[in-house]
Each structure stands twice: as C-alpha cells, then as structure tokens.
N, C-alpha and C positions, 0 to 999 in steps of 0.2 A: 633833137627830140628827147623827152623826160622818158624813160625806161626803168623800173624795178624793178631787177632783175631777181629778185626774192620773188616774186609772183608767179615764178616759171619752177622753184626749185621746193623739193621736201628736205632735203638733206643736204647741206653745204659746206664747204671748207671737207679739211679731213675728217668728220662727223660721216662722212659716207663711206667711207672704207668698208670693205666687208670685216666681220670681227674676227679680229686676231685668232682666236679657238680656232674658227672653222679653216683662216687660210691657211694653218698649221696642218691639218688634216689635209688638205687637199695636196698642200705638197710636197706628204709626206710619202705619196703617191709614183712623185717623180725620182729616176736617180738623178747624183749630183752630177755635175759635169766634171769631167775629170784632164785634168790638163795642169802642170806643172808651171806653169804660167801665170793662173789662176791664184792672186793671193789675196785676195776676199771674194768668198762666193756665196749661197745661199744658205749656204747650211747656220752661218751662227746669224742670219737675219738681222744683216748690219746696213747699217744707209744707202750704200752703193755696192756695186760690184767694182773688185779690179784688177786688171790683168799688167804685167810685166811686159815692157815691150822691148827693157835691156834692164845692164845693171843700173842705171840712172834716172831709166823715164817708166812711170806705167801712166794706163789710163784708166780714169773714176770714168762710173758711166752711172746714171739715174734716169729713172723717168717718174714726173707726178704731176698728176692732174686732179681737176675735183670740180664740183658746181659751185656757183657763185655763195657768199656766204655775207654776201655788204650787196647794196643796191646799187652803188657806182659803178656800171663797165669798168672803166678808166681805174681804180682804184681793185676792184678785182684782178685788173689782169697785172696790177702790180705786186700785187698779195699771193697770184698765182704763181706770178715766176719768184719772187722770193724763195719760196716756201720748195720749190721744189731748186734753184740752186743751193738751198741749204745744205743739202745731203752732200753734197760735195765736200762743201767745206767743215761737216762734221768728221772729213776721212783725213783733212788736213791740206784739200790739195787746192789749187786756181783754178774756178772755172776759168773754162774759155770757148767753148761752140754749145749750141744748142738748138733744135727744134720744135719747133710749134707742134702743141697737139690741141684741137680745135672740135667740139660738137657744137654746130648750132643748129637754134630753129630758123632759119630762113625764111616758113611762110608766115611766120607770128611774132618776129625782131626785127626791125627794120636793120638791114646792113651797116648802119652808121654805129651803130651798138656794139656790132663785132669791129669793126674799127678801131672804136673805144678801146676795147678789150684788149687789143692786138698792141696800140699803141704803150696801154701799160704797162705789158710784157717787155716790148722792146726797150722802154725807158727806165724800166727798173733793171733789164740786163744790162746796159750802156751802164749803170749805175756799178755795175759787180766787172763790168770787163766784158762781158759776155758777148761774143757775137751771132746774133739769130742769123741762120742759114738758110733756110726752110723751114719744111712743117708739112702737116695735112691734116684737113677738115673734112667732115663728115656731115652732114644735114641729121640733126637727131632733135626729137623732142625738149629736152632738156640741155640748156648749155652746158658746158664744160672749155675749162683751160688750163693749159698746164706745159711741162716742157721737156724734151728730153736734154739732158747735159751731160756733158763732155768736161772732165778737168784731168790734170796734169800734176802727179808728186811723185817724187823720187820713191822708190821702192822700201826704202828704208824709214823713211820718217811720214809712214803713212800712220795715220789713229785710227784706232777700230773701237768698235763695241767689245772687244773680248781683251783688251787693252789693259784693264782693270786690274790692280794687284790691291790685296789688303791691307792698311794700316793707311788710307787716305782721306783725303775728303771730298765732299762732293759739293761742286757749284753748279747753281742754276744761275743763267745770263740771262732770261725772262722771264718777268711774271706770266703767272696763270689765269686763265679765266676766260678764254675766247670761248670758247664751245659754249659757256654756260652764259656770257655777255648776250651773244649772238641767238641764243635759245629762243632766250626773255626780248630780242626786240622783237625776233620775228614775230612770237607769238602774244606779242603783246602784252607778256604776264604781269609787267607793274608799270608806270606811268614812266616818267622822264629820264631816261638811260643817256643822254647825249654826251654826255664826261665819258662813262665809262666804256662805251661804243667808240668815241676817238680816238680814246686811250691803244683800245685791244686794234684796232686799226693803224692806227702808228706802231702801234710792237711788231705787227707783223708781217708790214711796208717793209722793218728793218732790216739788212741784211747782218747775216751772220759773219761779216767779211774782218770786222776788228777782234770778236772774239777767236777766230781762228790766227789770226796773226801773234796774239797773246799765247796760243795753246802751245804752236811754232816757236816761242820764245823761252818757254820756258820746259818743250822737248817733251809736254803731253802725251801720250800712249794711247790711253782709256775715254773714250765720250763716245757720245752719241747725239743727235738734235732730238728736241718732245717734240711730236706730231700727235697722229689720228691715237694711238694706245694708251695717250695720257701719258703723264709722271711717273706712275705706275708701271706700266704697261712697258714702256720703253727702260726705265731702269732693270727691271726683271730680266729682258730681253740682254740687256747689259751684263746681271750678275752669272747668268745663265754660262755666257758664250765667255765668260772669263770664269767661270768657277771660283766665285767669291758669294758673299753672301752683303746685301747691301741694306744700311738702314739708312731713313728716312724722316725729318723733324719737323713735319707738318708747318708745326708753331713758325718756324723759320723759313718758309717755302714763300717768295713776293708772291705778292695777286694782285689783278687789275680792281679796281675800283669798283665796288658794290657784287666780286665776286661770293663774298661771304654771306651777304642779306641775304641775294638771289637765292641762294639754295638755302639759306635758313627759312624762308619762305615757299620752297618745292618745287625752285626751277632748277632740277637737275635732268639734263638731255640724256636720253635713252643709249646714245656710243658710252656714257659712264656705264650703265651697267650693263652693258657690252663687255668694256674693258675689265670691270669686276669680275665678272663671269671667267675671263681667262686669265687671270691675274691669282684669284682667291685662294685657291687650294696650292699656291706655293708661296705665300705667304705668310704670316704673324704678324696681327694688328694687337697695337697694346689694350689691356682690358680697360684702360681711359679714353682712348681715343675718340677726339669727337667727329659726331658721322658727318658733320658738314667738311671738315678738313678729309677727313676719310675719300668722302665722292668727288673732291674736288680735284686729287690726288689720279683718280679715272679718267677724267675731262677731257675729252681730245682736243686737243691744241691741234690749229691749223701755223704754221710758219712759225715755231715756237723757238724756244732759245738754245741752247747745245747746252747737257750737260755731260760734265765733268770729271774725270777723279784726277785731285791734284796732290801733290807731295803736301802733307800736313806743314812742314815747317815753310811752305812756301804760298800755303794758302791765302794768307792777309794780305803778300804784298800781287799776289794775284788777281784779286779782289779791288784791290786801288789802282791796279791799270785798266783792269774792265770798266771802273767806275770815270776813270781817268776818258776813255773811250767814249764816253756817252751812254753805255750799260749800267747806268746810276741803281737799277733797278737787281743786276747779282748780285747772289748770297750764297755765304755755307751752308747748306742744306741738312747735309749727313755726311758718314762715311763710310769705309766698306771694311768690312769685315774678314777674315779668315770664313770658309763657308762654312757654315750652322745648316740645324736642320731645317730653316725655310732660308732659302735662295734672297728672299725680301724681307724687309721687316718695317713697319709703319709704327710709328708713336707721334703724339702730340706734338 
C-alpha cells in the first residue's frame, strides 16, 4: 500500500528537536552525575555519553529519534537509523547493539507501513554492524523512529566535542542543505526538486562509518556530527566545550543542489532561526557576509556529516582519503582559533 508519510508529520527529520536555547535552560536545572567512570557526560553536550568499564573498553551510549522527513517508510527508517548510529561514530567508537524506538498511529497506518520502516532500520544497521535487539513502541499520533545504540572504544582514543586545540582546520564530510531541501518539497515552495531531494537522501542513507575510520587513522581528538543545531549550532557547541574559538568560510562550506536558490528565494525553515536565536549572541558574523550563506550555516541537518579539527599540515592528505572513501563531497571549511571574544566567527 502507497503511504505518505509527510501527510501525518509538521516537523521532520532533526527539524523537531526542541531548540537548543531552551534545552540548555532546562538542564541547567539538573545536577551532573557524578561518578568517576563517567568520561563524557552532559555537561560539554557532546554526541553520546560514556562510561569506562576498564582501562581498555568503555561504552558509547545514544539515543535518537524523530518524524519522518521523506515519504518512503523504507527509506526513513534507513535515514532514521543512520542518523542516530552516527553519534557513535562521531566519539570514534563501533557501533554494535541497538534498540528500536517506535511511535505509531495504528488506527490511520496500515501496519505494513511500520514494517517498512522497521525493515529500513534493520537494513541500514546490518549495513554499520549493528545488531537490533529489541525496542518499544507506543500507538501515538504522529510516527516516529529512531534507535538507541550501544558502541565500544578504548578509553583512550575516544573523540569528543571538547577535543578541539587551536591552530587547525576544520572539515566538513557532508554537504548541507537537508532541512531547507526538505522544507521546499513538503511545502511545495518551487516546482521540480527531484535531483536535489535524491541528492539530500543519499547524503543521509550514508553512514558515517569511513569517515570515522580516517579520523582513527590519523589519531583525531576534536569532532562532532552536524544534526538538528545546524553548522552553527553544533561547531559553537564544539568551540565552547574545548575553549577555542572557531571560524567558519561559508564560501567553502559543500551544499546539496539548489540549497542556495531555495533560500535566495525564502525557503528558509523555521529550526534556522531557532538555531540563530541560540547561536547569535556568541558569535561574529563578518560585516560581508551574505544572509543566504549566513541561514544556511543554521539549517538543521538531519544524518549529517562529522566535522572535524584536523592537524593543518595533514589536512590535504586527509581530505584525499575522505574523497578516496566515497565523501567526494568534504572540504576545508575553517579553522580554530586560540579563543577570541566570540567563541564563533562566520565570514564569507
């Protein structure tokens, strides 16, 4: 049976996240946990959590879910599990277990539809190693899927978001442009998107499994994956929990196909300026800077690509094994700074 699964949802992909501002506030709320075990936990709001379970093994743990953001079941529920074992492998480690998290509607989907959905999951985690375990579903209005996971790395050669030292560079391993692809089909805003609707579909089917292998290769510290915060959003979060200060070169930043029209024409999706909203006041945007690279910089990416801070002198040939990989698509982006008075800094 034909199902569009856009007809059930407002907000899809990482586009639904609550906005960064507010989850900041709310779990500013809570104390940390405190346990000496504990070597990545909430406080620098990094990919995963992860706990030490000797001097050789800890465990990454993640969870992410979201509503459909493509019409296909089948191709959602592959985009769902991508997108959520990426956090994994932004820490550097293998997935290896994971569970189903599942809202459907029951009385208005026919079950063959969460089938679909299910089977996309399992087939894109069979594709990463993954083994689905279980799960649990819920009868809710609106679908959702997603997964929780389980990976495995040594204590020592874990990547974090606070990783970050100054005098690097930074790569991006995907283009941008999902959130604002995906805006303009649902809403219809300009006629024939089917290139660039493939396009943002295959980026983010892709897993993150080769560029982590590379990161591993060359003894990377510093990255993070772009999701729901944007480019933005997530590098901030980055310069933050390492105490640097990070620029950003627009001009140099990949984009999926007709990401530029789209918003030169004023389909930029409302999680931009979201992510504006908590982004702006630690930032410096050059007095050039043009506003279509500016919001596109916000964009929430759903299953987006890892970036980076690499050794400058090792950048190029880093870049040719990514490309080498099938990531034809990474680039130099920027680099990080000693910290300055904004944490970010955006230019052209």
């Amino acid at each position: 049976m034909k199902i569009d699964l856009l007809k059930f949802v407002e907000y899809g992909g990482c586009s639904a996240k609550i906005p960064a501002k507010q989850l900041e506030e709310i779990l500013k709320q809570f104390p940390l946990a405190s346990d000496p075990n504990i070597l990545v936990g909430i406080d620098t709001h990094d990919d995963a959590g992860v706990y030490k379970i000797n001097d050789k093994l800890a465990i990454v743990f993640t969870i992410d879910f979201f509503p459909p953001l493509c019409s296909d079941p089948y191709e959602f529920g592959q985009i769902a599990a991508a997108n959520s074992i990426s956090d994994i492998y932004a820490m550097g480690a293998n997935p290896a277990l994971a569970l189903n998290i599942v809202m459907f509607p029951s009385k208005s989907i026919p079950f063959e539809i969460y089938t679909d959905i299910l089977r996309g999951g399992f087939d894109k985690a069979a594709e990463a190693g993954v083994k689905i375990i279980g799960g649990h579903t819920i009868d809710d209005s609106t679908p959702k899927y997603g997964l929780a996971v389980i990976g495995f790395v040594n204590p020592k050669k874990i990547i974090t978001n606070s990783g970050v030292q100054a005098g690097c560079k930074l790569i991006l391993t995907k283009p941008l442009g999902t959130g604002i692809v995906f805006a303009a089909q649902k809403t219809g805003f300009v006629g024939s998107l089917s290139i660039s609707v493939e396009e943002a579909k295959q980026q983010m089917k892709l897993l993150n499994k080769s560029a982590t292998k590379i990161m591993k290769k060359y003894n990377i510290k510093g990255a993070t994956d772009v999701t729901g915060f944007g480019l933005a959003g997530h590098a901030l979060k980055m310069a933050k929990a390492s105490a640097v200060s990070i620029k950003i070169k627009m001009k140099q930043v990949p984009l999926i196909k007709q990401t530029y029209s789209l918003v030169e024409v004023g389909c930029i999706p409302g999680a931009a300026f979201q992510n504006l909203e908590y982004t702006e006041n630690d930032s410096l945007f050059a007095p050039d800077l043009d506003y279509n690279l500016k919001m596109i910089a916000f964009d929430a990416q759903t299953s987006g690509g890892i970036l980076m801070s690499v050794s400058a002198d090792k950048a190029d040939d880093i870049i040719n094994d990514l490309h080498k990989s099938g990531l034809t698509s990474a680039a130099i982006i920027g680099e990080t700074l000693m910290l300055q008075e904004y944490p970010l800094i955006i230019e052209n």
